[in-house]
C-alpha positions in Angstrom: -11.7 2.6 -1.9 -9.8 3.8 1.0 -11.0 1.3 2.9 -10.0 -1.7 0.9 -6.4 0.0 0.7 -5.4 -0.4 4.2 -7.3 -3.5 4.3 -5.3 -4.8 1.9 -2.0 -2.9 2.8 -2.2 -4.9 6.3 -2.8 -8.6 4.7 0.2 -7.9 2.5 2.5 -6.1 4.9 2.3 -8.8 7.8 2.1 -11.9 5.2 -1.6 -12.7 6.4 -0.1 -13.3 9.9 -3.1 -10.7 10.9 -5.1 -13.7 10.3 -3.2 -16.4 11.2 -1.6 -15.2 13.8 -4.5 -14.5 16.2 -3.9 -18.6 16.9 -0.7 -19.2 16.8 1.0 -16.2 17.9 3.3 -15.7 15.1 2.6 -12.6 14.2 5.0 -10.5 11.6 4.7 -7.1 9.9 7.1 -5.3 7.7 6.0 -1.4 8.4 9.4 -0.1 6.0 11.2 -2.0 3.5 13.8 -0.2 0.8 16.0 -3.4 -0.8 18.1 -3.2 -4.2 19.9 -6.3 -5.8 21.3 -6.5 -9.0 24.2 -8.7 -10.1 24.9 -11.9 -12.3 24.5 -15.4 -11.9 23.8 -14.4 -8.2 20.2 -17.0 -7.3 17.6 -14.6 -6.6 16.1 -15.1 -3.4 12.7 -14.6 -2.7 11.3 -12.4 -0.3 8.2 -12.3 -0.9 5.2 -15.4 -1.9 3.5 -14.8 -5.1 0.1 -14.0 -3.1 2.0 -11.5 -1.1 3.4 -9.8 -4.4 -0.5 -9.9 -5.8 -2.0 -8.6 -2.9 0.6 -5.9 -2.3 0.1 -5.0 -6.0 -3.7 -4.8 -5.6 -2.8 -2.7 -2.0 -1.2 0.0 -3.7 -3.1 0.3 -7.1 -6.5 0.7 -5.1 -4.6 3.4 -2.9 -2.8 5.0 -6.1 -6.5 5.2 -7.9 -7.8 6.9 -3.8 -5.8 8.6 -4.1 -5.7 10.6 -7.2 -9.2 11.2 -6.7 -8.6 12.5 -3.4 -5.9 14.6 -5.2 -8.7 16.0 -7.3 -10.9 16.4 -4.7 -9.0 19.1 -2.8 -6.7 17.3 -0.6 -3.7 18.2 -2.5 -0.9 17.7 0.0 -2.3 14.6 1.2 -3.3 13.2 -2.1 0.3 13.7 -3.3 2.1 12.4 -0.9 -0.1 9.2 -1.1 0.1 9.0 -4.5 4.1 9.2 -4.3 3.8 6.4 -1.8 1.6 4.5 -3.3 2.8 4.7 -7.1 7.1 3.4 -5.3 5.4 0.5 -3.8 3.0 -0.5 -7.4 6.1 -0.2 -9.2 8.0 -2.2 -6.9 6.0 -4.8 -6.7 5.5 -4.8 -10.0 9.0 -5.3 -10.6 9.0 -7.9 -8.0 6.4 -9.9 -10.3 8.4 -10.3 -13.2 10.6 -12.9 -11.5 8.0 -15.6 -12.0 7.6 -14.7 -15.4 11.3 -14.2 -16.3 14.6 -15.0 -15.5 16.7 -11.7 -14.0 18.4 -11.1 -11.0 18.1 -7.8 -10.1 15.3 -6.4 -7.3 14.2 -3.0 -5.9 11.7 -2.9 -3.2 10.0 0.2 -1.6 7.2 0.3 0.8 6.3 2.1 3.6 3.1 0.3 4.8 4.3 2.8 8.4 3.7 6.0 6.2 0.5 4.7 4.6 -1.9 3.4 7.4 -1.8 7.4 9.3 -1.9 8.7 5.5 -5.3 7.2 5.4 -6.6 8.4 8.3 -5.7 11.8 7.6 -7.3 11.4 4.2 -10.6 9.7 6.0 -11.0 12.7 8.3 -10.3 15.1 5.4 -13.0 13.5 3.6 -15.3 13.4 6.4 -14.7 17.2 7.2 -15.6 18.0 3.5 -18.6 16.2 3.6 -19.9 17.9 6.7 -19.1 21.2 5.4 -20.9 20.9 2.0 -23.9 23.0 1.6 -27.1 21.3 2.1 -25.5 19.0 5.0 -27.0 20.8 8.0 -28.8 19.2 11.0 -31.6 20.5 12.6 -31.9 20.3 16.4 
C-alpha cells in the first residue's frame, strides 16, 4: 500500500510530467505547496486539472490508510507524522474538489510531497527491519 502511495504521490506532484516528460523535457514537480484564497466575486483560478485533484486525493487516502496501519503496527512516530501529512493533503484536496461541483471562491492547499517520499522510506525499512526480527524468520547457513 506503501508502494502505490509514492507511486501515486509522484504522478500527482509533477502533473504526470514523470511520464511525459522523459520526451519532451518538460519536466515539473511541486515538492511543497501551502496556498489559501478566500474572497468574493474574485474568479477562482485553477491550479490544479481535475485528474491531478483525483489522483492527489487517491495519493494521500492510500498513504492515510499505510499509514494508520503502520501506526498500529509499532511505528508510532513515523506513522503519525504520516498520518498528519497525509490526512492535510486528503483534506486539501478534498476541498480543492468541490470547485467543480459548486460555485465558491475560497481555497486552501497543503502538501508536502518533499516530506512524504523520505517518510516512506523510513517506513519501508521500519517494516523490513520488523519482519526480519520476527520469530521464526531465521536463515540457516
Amino acid at each position: 500500500m506503501l508502494a502505490a502511495h509514492v507511486a501515486l504521490l509522484v504522478l500527482a506532484s509533477t502533473c504526470f510530467t514523470i511520464l511525459t516528460g522523459i520526451g519532451n523535457g518538460q519536466f515539473q514537480w511541486e515538492y511543497f505547496r501551502y496556498f489559501s484564497q478566500s474572497g468574493w466575486a474574485v474568479p477562482y483560478h485553477f491550479h490544479y486539472s481535475l485528474p491531478v485533484v483525483l489522483v492527489y486525493l487517491a495519493a494521500y487516502a492510500t498513504g492515510t490508510a499505510a499509514y494508520v496501519l503502520l501506526y498500529r503496527g509499532g511505528s508510532r512516530i513515523v506513522g503519525r507524522l504520516g498520518l498528519l501529512l497525509c490526512a492535510c493533503g486528503l483534506a486539501s484536496f478534498a476541498f480543492e474538489l468541490t470547485h467543480w461541483f459548486i460555485a465558491h471562491y475560497g481555497s486552501w492547499i497543503a502538501s508536502a510531497p518533499i516530506a512524504l517520499l523520505p517518510l516512506a522510506a523510513v517506513a519501508t525499512f521500519q517494516q523490513y527491519g520488523q519482519r526480519q526480527a520476527e520469530p521464526g524468520n531465521c536463515e540457516r547457513p
